[in-house]
Biopython code that builds the backbone (N, CA, C, O; Angstrom):
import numpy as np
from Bio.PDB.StructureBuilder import StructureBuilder

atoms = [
    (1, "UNK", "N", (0.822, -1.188, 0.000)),
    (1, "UNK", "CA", (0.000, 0.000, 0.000)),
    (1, "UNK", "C", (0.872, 1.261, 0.000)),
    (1, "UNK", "O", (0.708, 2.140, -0.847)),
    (2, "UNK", "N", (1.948, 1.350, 1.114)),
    (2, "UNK", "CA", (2.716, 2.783, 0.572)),
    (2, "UNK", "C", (3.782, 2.319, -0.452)),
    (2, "UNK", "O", (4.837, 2.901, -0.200)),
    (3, "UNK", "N", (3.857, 1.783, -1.137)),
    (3, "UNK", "CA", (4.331, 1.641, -2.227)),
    (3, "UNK", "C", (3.588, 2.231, -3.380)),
    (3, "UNK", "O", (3.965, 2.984, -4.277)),
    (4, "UNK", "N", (2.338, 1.645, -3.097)),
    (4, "UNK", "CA", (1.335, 2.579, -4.407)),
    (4, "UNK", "C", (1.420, 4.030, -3.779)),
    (4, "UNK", "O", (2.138, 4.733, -4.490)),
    (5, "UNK", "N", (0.905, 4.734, -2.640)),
    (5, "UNK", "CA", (1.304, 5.903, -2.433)),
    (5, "UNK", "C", (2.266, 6.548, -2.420)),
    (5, "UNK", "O", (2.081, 7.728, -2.121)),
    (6, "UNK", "N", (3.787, 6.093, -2.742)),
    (6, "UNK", "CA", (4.866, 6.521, -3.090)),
    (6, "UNK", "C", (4.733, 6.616, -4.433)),
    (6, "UNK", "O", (4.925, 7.727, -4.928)),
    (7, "UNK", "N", (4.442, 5.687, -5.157)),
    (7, "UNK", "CA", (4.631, 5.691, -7.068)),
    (7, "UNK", "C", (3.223, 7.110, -7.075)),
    (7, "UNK", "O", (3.569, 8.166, -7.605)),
    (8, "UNK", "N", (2.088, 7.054, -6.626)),
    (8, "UNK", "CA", (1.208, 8.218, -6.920)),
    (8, "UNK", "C", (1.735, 9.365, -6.359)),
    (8, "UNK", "O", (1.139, 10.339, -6.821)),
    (9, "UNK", "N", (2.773, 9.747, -5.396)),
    (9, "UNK", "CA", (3.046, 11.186, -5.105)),
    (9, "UNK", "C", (3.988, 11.463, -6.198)),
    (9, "UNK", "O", (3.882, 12.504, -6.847)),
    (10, "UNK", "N", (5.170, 10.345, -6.512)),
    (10, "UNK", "CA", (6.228, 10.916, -7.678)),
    (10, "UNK", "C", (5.517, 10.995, -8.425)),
    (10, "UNK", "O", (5.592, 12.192, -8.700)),
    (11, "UNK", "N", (4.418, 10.379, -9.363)),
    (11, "UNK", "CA", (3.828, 11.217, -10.083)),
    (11, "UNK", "C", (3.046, 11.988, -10.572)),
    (11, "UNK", "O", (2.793, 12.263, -11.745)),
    (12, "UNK", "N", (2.411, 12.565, -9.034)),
    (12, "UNK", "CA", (2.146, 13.785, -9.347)),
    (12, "UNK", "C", (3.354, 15.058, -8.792)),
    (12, "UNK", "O", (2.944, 16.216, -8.715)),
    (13, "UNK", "N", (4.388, 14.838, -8.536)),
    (13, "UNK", "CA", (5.018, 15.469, -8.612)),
    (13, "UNK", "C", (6.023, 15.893, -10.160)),
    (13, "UNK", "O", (6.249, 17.047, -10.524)),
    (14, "UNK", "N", (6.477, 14.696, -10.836)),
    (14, "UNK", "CA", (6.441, 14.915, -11.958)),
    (14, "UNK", "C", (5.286, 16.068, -12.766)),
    (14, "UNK", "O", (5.771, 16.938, -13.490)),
    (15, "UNK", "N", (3.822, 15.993, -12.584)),
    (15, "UNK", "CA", (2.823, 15.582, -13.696)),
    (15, "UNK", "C", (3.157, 17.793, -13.205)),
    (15, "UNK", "O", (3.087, 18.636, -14.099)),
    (16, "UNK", "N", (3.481, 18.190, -11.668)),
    (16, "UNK", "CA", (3.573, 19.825, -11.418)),
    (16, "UNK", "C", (4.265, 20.385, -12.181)),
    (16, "UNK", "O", (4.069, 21.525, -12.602)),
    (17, "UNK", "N", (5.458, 19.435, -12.560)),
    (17, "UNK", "CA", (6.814, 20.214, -13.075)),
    (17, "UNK", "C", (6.372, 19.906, -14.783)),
    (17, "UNK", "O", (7.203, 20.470, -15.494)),
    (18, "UNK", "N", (5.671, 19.425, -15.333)),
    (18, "UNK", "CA", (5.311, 19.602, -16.817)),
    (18, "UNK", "C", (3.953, 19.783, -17.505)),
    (18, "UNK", "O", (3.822, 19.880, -18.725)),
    (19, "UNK", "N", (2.732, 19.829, -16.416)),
    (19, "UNK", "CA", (1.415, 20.032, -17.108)),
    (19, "UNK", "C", (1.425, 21.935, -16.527)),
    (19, "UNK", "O", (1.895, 22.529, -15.556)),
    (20, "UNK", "N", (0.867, 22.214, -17.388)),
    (20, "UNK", "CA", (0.197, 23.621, -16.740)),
    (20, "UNK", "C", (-0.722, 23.843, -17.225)),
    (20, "UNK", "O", (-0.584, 24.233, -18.385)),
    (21, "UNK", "N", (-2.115, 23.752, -16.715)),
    (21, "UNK", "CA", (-3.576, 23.542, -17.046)),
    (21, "UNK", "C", (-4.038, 25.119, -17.542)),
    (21, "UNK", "O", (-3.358, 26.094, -17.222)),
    (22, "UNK", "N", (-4.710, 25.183, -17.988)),
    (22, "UNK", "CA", (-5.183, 26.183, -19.230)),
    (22, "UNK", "C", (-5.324, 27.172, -17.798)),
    (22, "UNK", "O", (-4.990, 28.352, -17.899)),
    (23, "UNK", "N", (-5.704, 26.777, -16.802)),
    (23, "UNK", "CA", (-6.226, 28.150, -15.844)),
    (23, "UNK", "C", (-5.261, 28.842, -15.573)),
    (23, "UNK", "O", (-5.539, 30.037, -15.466)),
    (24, "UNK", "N", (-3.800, 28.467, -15.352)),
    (24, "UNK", "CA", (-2.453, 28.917, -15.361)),
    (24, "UNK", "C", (-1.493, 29.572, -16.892)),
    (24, "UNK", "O", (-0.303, 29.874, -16.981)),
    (25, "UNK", "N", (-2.437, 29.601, -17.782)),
    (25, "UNK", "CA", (-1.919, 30.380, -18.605)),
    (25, "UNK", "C", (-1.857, 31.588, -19.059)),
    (25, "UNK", "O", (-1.433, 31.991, -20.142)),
    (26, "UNK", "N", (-2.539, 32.454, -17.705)),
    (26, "UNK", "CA", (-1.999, 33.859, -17.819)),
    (26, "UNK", "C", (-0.768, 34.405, -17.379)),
    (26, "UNK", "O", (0.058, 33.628, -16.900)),
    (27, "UNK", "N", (-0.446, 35.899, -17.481)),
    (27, "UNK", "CA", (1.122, 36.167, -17.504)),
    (27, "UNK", "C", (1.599, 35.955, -16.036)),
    (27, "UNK", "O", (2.693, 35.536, -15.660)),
    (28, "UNK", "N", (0.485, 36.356, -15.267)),
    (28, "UNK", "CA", (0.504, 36.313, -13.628)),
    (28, "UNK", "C", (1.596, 35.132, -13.554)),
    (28, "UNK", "O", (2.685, 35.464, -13.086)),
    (29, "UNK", "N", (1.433, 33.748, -13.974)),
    (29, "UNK", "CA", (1.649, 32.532, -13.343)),
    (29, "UNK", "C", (2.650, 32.051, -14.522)),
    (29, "UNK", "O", (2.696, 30.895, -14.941)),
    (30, "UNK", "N", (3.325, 32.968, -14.919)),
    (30, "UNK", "CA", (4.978, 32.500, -16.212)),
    (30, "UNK", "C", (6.304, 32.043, -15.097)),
    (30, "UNK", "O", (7.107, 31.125, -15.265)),
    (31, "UNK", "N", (6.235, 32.854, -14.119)),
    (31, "UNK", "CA", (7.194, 32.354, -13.395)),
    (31, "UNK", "C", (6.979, 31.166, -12.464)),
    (31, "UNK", "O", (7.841, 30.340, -12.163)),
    (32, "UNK", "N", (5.957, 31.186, -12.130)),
    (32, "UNK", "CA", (5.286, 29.775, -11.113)),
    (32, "UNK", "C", (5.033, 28.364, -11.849)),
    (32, "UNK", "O", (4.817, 27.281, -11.305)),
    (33, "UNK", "N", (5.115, 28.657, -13.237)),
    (33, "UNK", "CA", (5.025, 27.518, -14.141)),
    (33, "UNK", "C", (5.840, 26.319, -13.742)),
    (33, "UNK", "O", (7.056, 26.468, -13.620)),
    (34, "UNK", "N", (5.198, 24.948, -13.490)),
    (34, "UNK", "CA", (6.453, 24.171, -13.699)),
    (34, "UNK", "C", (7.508, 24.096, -12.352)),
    (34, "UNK", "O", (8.017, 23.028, -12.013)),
    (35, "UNK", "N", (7.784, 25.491, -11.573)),
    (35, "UNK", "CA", (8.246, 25.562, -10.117)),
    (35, "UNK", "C", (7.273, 25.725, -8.852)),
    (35, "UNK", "O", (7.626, 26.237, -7.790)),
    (36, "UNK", "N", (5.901, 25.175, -9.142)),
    (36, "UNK", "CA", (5.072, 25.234, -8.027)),
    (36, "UNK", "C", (3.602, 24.395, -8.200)),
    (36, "UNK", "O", (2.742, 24.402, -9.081)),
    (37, "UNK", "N", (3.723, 23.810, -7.164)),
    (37, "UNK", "CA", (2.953, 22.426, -7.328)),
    (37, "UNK", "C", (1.170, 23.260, -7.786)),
    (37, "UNK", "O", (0.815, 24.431, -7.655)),
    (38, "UNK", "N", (0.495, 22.189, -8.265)),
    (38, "UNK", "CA", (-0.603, 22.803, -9.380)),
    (38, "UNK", "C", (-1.713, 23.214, -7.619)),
    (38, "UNK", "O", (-2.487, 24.170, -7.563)),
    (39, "UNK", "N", (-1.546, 22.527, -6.789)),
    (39, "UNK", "CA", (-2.674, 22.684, -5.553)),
    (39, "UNK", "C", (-2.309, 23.987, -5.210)),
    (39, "UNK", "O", (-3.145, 24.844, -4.924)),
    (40, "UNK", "N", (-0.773, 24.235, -5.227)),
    (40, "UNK", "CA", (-0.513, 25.719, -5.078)),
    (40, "UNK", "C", (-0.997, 27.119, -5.613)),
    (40, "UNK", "O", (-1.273, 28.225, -5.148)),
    (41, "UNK", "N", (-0.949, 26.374, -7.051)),
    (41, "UNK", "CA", (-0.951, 27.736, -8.068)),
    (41, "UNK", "C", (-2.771, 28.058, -8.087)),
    (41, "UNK", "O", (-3.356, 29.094, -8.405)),
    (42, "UNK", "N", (-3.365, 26.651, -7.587)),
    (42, "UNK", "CA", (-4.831, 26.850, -7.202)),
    (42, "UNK", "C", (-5.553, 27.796, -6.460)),
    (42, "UNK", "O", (-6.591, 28.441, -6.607)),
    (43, "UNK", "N", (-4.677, 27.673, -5.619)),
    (43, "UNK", "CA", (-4.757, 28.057, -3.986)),
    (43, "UNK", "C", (-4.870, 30.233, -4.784)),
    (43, "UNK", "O", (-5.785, 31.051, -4.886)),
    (44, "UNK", "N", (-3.703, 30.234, -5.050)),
    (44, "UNK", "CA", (-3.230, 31.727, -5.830)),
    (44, "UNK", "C", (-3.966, 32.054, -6.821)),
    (44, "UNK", "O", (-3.951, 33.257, -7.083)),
    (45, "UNK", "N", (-4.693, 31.312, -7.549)),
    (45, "UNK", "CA", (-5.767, 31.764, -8.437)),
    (45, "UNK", "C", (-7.227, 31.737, -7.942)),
    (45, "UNK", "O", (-8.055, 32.361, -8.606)),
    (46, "UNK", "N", (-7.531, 31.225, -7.091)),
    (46, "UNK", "CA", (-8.888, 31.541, -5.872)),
    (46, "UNK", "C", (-8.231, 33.039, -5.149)),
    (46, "UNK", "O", (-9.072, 33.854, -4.771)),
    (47, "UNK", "N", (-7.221, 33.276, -5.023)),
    (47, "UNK", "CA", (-6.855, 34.630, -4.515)),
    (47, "UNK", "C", (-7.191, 36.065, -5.439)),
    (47, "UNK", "O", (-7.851, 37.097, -5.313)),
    (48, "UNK", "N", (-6.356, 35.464, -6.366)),
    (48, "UNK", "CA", (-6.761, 35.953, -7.732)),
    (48, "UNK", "C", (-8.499, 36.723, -7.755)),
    (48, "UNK", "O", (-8.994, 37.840, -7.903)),
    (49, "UNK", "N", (-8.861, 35.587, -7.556)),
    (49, "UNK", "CA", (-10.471, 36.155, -7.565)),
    (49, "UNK", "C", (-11.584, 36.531, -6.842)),
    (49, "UNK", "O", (-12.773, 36.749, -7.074)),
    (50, "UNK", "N", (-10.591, 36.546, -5.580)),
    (50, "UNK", "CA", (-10.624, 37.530, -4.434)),
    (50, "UNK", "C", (-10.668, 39.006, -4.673)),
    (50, "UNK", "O", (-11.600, 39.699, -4.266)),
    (51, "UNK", "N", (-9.419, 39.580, -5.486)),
    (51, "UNK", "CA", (-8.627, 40.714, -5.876)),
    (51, "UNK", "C", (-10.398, 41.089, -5.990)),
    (51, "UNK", "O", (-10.726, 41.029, -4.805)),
    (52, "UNK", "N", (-11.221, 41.312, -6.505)),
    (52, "UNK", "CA", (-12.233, 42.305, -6.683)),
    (52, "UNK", "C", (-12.847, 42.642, -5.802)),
    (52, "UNK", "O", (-13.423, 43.729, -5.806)),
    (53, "UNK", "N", (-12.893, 41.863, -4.868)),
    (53, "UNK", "CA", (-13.254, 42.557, -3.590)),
    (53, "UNK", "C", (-12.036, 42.885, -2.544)),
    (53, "UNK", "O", (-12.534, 43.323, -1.507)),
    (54, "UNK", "N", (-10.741, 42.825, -2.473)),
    (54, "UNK", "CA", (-10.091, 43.142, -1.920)),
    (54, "UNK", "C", (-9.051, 44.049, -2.176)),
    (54, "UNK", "O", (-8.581, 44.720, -1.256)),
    (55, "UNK", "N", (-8.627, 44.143, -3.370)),
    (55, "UNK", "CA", (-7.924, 45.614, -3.805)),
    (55, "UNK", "C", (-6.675, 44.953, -2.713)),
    (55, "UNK", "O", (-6.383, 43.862, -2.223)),
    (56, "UNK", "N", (-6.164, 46.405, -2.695)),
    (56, "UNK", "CA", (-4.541, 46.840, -2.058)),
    (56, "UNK", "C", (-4.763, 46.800, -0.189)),
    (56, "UNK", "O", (-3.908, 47.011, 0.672)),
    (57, "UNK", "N", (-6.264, 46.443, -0.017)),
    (57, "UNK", "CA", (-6.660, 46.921, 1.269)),
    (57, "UNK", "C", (-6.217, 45.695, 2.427)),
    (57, "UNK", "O", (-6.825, 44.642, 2.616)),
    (58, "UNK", "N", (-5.198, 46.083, 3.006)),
    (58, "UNK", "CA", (-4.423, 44.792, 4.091)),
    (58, "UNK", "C", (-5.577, 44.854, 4.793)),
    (58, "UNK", "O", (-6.331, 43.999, 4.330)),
    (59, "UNK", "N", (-6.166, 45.534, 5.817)),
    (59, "UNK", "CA", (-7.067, 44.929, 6.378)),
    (59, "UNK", "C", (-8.774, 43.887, 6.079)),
    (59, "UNK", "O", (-9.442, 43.247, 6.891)),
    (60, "UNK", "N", (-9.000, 44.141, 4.474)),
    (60, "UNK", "CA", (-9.910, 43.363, 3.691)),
    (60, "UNK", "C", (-9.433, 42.216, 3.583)),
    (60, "UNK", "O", (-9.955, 41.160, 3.941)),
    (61, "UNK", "N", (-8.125, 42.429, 2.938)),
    (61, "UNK", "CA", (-7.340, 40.759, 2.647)),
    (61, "UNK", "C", (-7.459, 39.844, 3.858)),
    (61, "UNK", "O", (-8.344, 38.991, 3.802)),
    (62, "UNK", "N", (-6.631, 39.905, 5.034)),
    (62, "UNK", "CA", (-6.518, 39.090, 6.227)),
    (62, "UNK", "C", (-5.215, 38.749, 5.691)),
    (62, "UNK", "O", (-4.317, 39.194, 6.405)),
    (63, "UNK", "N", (-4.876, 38.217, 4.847)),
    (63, "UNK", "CA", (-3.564, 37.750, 4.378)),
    (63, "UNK", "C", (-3.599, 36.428, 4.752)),
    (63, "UNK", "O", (-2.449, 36.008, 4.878)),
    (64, "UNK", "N", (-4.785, 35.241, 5.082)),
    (64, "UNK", "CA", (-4.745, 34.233, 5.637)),
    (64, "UNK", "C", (-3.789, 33.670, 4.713)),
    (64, "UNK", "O", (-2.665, 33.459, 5.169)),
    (65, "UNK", "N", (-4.027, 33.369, 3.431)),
    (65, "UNK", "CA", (-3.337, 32.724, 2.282)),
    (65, "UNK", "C", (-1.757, 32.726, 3.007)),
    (65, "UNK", "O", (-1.317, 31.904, 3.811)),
    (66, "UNK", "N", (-1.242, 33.634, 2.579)),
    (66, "UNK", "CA", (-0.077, 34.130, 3.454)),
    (66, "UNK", "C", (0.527, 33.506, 4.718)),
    (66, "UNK", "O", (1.663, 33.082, 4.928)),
    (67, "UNK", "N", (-0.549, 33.570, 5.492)),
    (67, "UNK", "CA", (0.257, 33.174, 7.189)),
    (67, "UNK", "C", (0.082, 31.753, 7.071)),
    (67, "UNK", "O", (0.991, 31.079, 7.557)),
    (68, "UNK", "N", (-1.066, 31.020, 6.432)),
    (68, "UNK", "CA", (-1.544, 29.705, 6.574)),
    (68, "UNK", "C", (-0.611, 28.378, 5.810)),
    (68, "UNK", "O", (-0.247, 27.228, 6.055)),
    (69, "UNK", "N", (-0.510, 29.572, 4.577)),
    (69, "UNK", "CA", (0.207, 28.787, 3.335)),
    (69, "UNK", "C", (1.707, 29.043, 2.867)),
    (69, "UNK", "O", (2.594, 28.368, 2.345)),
    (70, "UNK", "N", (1.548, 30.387, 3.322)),
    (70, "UNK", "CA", (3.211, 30.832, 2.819)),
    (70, "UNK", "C", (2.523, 31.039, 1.751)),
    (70, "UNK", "O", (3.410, 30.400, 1.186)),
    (71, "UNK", "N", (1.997, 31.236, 1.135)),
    (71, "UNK", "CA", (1.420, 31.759, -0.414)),
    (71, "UNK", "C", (1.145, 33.203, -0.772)),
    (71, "UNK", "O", (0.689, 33.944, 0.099)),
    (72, "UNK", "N", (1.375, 33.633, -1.923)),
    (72, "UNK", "CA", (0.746, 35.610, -2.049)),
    (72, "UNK", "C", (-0.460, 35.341, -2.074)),
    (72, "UNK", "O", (-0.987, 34.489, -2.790)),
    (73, "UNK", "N", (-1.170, 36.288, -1.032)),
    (73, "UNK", "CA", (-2.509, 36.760, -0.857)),
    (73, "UNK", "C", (-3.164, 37.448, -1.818)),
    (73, "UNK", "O", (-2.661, 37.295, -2.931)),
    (74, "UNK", "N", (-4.360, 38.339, -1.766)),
    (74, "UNK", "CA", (-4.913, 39.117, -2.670)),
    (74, "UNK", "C", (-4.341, 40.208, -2.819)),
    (74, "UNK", "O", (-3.974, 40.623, -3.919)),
    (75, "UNK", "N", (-4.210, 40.732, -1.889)),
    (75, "UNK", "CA", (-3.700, 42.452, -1.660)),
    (75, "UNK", "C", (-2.011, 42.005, -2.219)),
    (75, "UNK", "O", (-1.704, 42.625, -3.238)),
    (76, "UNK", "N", (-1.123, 41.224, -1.800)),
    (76, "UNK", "CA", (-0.045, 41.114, -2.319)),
    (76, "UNK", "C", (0.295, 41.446, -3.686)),
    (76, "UNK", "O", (1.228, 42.143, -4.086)),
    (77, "UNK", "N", (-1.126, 40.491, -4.721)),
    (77, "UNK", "CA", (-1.028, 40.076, -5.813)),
    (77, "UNK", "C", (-1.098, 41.429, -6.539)),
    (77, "UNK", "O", (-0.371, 41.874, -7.427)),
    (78, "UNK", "N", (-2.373, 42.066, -5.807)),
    (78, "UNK", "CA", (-2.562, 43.063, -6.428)),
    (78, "UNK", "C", (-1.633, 43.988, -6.579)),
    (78, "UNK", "O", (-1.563, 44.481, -7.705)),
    (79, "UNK", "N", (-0.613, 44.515, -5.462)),
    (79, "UNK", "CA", (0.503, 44.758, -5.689)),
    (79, "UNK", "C", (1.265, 44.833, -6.350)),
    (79, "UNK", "O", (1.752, 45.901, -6.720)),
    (80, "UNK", "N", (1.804, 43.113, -6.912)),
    (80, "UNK", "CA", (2.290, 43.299, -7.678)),
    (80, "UNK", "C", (1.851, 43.530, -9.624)),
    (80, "UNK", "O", (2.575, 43.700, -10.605)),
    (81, "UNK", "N", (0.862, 43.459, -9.516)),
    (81, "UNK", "CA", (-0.113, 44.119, -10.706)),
    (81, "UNK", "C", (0.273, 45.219, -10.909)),
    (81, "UNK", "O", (0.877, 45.582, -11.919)),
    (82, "UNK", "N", (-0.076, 45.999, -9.822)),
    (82, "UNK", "CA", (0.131, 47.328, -10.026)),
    (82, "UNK", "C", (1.539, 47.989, -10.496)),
    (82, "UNK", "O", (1.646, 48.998, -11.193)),
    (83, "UNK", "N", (2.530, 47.253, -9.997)),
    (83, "UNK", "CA", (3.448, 47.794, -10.110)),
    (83, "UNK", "C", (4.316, 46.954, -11.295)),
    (83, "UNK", "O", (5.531, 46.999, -11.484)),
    (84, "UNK", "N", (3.362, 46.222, -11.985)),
    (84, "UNK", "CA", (3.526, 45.362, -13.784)),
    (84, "UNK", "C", (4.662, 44.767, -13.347)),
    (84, "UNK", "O", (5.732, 44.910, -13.939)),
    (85, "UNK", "N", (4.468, 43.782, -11.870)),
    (85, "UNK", "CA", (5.097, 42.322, -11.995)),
    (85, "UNK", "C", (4.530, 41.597, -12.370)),
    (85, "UNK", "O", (3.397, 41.846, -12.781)),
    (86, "UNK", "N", (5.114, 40.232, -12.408)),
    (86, "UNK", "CA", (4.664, 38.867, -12.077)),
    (86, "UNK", "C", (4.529, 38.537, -10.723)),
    (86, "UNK", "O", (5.094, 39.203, -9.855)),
    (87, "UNK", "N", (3.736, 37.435, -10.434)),
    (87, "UNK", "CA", (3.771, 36.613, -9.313)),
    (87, "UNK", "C", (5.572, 36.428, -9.032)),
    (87, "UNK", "O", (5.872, 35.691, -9.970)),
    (88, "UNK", "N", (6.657, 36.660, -8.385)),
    (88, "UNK", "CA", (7.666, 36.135, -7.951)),
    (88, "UNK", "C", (7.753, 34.796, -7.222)),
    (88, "UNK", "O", (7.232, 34.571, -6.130)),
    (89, "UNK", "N", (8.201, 34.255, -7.673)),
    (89, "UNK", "CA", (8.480, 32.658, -7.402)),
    (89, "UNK", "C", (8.929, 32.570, -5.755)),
    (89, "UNK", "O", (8.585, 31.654, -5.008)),
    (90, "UNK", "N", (9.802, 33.768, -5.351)),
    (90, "UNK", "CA", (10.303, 34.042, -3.883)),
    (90, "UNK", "C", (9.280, 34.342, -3.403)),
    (90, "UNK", "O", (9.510, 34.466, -2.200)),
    (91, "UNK", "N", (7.458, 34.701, -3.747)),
    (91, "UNK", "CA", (6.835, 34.799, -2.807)),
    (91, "UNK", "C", (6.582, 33.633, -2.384)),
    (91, "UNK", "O", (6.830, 33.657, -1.179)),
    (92, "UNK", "N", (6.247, 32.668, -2.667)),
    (92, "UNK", "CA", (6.184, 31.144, -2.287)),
    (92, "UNK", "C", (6.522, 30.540, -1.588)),
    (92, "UNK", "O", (7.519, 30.286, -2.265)),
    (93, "UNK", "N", (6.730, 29.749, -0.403)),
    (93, "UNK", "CA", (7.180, 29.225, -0.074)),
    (93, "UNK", "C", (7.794, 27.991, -0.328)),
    (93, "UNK", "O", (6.957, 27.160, -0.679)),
    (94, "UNK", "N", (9.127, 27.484, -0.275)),
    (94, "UNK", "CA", (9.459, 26.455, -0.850)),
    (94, "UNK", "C", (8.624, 25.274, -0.309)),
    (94, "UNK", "O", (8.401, 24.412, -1.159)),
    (95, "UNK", "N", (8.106, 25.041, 0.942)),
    (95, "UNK", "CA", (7.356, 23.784, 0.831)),
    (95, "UNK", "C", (6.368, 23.342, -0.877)),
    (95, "UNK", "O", (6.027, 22.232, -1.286)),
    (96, "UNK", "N", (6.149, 24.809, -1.550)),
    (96, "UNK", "CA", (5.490, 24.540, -2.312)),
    (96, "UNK", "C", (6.277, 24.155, -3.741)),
    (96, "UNK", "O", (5.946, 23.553, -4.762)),
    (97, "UNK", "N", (7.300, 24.714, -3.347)),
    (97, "UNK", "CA", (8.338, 24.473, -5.297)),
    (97, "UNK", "C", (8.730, 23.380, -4.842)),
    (97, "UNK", "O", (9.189, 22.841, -5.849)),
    (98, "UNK", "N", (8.877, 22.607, -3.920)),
    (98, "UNK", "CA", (9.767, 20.956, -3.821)),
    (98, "UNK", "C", (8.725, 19.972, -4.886)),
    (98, "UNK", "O", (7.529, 19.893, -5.166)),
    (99, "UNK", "N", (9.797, 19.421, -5.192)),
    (99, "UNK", "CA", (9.130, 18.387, -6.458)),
    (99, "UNK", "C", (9.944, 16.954, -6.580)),
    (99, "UNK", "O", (10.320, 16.183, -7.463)),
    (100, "UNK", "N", (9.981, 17.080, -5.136)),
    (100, "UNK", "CA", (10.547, 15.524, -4.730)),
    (100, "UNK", "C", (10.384, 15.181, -3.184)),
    (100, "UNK", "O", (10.001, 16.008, -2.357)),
    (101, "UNK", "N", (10.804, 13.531, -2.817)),
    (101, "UNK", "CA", (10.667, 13.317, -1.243)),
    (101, "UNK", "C", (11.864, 13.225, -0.423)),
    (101, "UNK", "O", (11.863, 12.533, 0.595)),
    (102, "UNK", "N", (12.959, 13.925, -0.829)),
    (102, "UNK", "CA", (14.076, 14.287, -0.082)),
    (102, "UNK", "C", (13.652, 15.511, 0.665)),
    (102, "UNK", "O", (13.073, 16.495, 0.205)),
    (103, "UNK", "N", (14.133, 15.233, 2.192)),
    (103, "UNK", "CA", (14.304, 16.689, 3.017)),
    (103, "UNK", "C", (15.022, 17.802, 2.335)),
    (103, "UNK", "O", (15.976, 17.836, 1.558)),
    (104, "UNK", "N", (14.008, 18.984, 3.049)),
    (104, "UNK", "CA", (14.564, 20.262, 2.732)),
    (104, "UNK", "C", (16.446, 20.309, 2.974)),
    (104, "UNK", "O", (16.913, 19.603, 3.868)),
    (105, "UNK", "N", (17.278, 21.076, 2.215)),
    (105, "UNK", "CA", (18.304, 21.472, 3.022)),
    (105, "UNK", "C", (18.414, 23.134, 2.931)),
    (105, "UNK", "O", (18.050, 23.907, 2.044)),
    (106, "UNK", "N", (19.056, 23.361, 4.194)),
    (106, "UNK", "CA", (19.183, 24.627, 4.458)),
    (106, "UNK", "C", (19.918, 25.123, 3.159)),
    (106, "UNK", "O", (20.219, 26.310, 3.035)),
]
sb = StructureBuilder()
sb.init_structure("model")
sb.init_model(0)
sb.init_chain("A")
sb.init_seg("    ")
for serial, (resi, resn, name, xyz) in enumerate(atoms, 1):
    if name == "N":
        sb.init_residue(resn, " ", resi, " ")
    sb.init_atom(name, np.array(xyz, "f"), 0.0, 1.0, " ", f" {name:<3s}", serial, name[0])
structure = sb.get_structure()
């Protein structure tokens, strides 16, 4: 049994680092492509569609995304909109770019 759950995590860890599903093909998510697992980039595009009711406003956001996930929030995102970034890959937390079952190293 964790044998089959070992062969199903490598590949969906593989399937992060080479599918990028049509919902991830805006410019927002060029750098997150491929370096951030797809539950992640999920997680950031439900934020995404937050942004209309939350604007630049830290206290609207909560920033849960953020404290919960290590992930950019709404107000973050919007941020960086405004100021004609991308999503930065350094907002992320690496629990989320690992794409294997070796421990972190410092």
């Amino acid at each position: 049994m964790l044998e089959l759950q070992h062969t199903a995590i490598k590949a969906s860890f593989k399937k992060c680092k080479k599918v990028v599903q049509y919902s991830f093909k805006p410019a927002k998510f060029k750098e997150l492509g491929g370096n951030v697992s797809i539950s992640a980039m999920e997680r950031i595009l439900a934020e995404i569609k937050r942004i209309g009711v939350v604007g630049v406003d830290f206290a609207t956001c909560g920033c849960v995304l953020r404290c919960t996930h290590g992930l950019p929030c709404a107000h973050e995102i919007t941020e960086y909109s405004m100021q004609g970034h991308l999503i930065p890959l350094e907002s992320v937390h690496v629990h989320w770019r690992k794409h294997d079952m070796h421990p972190p190293t410092c």
